[in-house]
N, C-alpha and C positions, 0 to 999 in steps of 0.2 A: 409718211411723206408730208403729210396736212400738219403735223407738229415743227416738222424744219422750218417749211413756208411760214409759219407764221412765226419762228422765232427770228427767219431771215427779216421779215415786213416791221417786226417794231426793234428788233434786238441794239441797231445801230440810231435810233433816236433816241432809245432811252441814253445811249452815250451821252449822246449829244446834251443831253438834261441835265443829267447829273451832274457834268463837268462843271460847270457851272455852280454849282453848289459846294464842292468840297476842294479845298487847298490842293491838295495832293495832285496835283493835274497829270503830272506825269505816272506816278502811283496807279492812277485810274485808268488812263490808256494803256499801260502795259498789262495792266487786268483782263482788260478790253479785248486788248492783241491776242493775249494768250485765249481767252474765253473762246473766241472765233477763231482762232487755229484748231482749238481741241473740239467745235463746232464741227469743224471743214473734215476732220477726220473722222467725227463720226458719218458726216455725209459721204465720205468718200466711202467706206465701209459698205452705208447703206446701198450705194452705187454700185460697190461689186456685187450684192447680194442680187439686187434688179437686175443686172448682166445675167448673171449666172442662171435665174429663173426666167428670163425672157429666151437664152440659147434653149433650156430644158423642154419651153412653148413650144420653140423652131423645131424641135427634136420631135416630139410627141406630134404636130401640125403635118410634119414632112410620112413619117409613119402612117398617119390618120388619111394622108392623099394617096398613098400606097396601099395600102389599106382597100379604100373605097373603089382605084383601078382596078386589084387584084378582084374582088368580088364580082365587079360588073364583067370581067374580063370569063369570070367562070358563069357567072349565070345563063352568058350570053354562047358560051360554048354547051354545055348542059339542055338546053331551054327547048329545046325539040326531046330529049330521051327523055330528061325525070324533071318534071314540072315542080315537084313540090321541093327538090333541091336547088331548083334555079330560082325558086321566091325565095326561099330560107340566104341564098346570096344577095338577092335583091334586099330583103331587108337587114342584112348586115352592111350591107351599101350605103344605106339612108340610114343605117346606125352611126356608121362610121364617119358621113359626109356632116350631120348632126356635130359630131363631138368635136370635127375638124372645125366647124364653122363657130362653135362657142370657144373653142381654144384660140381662134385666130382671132377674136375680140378681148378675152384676156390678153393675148401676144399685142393688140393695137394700144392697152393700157398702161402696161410694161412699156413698150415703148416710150409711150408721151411723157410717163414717171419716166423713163432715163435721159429726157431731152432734159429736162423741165429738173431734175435733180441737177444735172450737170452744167445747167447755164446757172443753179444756184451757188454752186463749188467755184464755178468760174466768178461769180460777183461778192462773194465771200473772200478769193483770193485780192481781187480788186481792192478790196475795202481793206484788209490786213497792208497788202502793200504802200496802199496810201497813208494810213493810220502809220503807223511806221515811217514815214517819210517825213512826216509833218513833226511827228515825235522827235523825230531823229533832229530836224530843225531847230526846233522850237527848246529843244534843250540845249544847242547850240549857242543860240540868241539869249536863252534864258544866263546862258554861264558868262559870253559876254556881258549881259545887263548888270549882272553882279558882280563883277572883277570891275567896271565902270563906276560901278556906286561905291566901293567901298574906296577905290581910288580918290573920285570926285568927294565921298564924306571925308575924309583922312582915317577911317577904319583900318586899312595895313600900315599905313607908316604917312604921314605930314612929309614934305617935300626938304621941310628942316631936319627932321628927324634922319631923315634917309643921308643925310648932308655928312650929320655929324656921325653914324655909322661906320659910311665910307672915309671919315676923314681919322676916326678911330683905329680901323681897320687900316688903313694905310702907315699908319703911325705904326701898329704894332708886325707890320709886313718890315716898313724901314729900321726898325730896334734889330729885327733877327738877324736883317743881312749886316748889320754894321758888327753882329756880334759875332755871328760865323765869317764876318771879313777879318777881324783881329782874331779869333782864334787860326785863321789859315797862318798868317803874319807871326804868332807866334811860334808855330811850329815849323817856321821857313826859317827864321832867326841864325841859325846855326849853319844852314845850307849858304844862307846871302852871306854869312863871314867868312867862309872856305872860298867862295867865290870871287869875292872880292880881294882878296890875297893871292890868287892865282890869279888873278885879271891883271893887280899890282907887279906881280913877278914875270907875267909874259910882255908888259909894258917896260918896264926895265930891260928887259933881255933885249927887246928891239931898239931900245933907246943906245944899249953899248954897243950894240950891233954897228947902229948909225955911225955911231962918235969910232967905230976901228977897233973900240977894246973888247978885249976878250971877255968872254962871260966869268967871272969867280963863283 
């Protein structure tokens, strides 16, 4: 328990230290992150273990007051016929009442380790969540700051450069369709000559139509 406490009291300023020292900022806090998650679960572990032995206290404490009734309960019946049986109950009485009273001060230490472990696990989570937040941020802003600088240096592309890209690119967008327009053109070729001959001959037909004469 005195080893957690005291990696909880300096573990989050040595962060604080180091960051400062080495490039890798984000590198470091996800170290960090992980480091005190795998902290949190070993506390949480240790936490069950203190649970577990403080009910086992409750167990043996509850026993140990059963115990101590039951004896007083026979001495006290006994204590007129066999004298020497109703002390041999009295002192299992004050044996028992003994062991219930050292149990129930282990049980008060158990206890305070389970407040005291669990407000740690609770400020450990704290810290993880925050670290995380700011992380989560700060590489946000970091990704911003460098999409801006390389823009602002001309490192991706000069504002000319992107100019003449697009004006590349568009050139070679207008070449296809004017190539895939004449090949469509070429292959209608034959279709617009039939058409145009029946367009000629239904225009004639109504032209003798008009004038009375018969169609030949």
């Amino acid at each position: 328990m005195g080893r957690i406490q005291r990696w909880t009291a300096g573990f989050f300023s040595q962060i604080d230290s180091a960051v400062t020292k080495i490039e890798n900022h984000d590198g470091l806090v996800s170290v960090a992150i992980r480091d005190a998650q795998e902290a949190r679960s070993r506390a949480r572990v240790q936490l069950q273990r203190v649970r577990k032995d403080g009910a086992r206290l409750r167990q043996q404490v509850t026993k140990l007051k059963e115990a101590e009734t039951s004896w007083h309960d026979r001495a006290l019946r006994i204590g007129k016929t066999d004298e020497a049986r109703a002390l041999e109950c009295l002192r299992r009485k004050k044996l028992a009442a003994e062991q219930c009273s050292e149990l129930e001060g282990q049980l008060r230490e158990h206890q305070k380790t389970e407040v005291q472990l669990g407000k740690d696990i609770g400020r450990i989570d704290d810290r993880v969540r925050e670290l995380t937040r700011q992380r989560n941020l700060l590489r946000t802003r970091q990704s911003r700051a460098e999409a801006l600088r390389l823009i602002n240096d001309g490192e991706v592309f000069s504002t000319g450069d992107l100019d003449d890209i697009l004006d590349r690119w568009e050139v070679k967008v207008s070449t296809s369709e004017f190539q895939s327009d004449l090949s469509l053109n070429d292959d209608d070729d034959i279709e617009v000559g039939f058409q145009s001959e029946e367009e000629v001959e239904d225009l004639r037909g109504e032209l003798q139509e008009l004038l009375g004469n018969p169609l030949e």
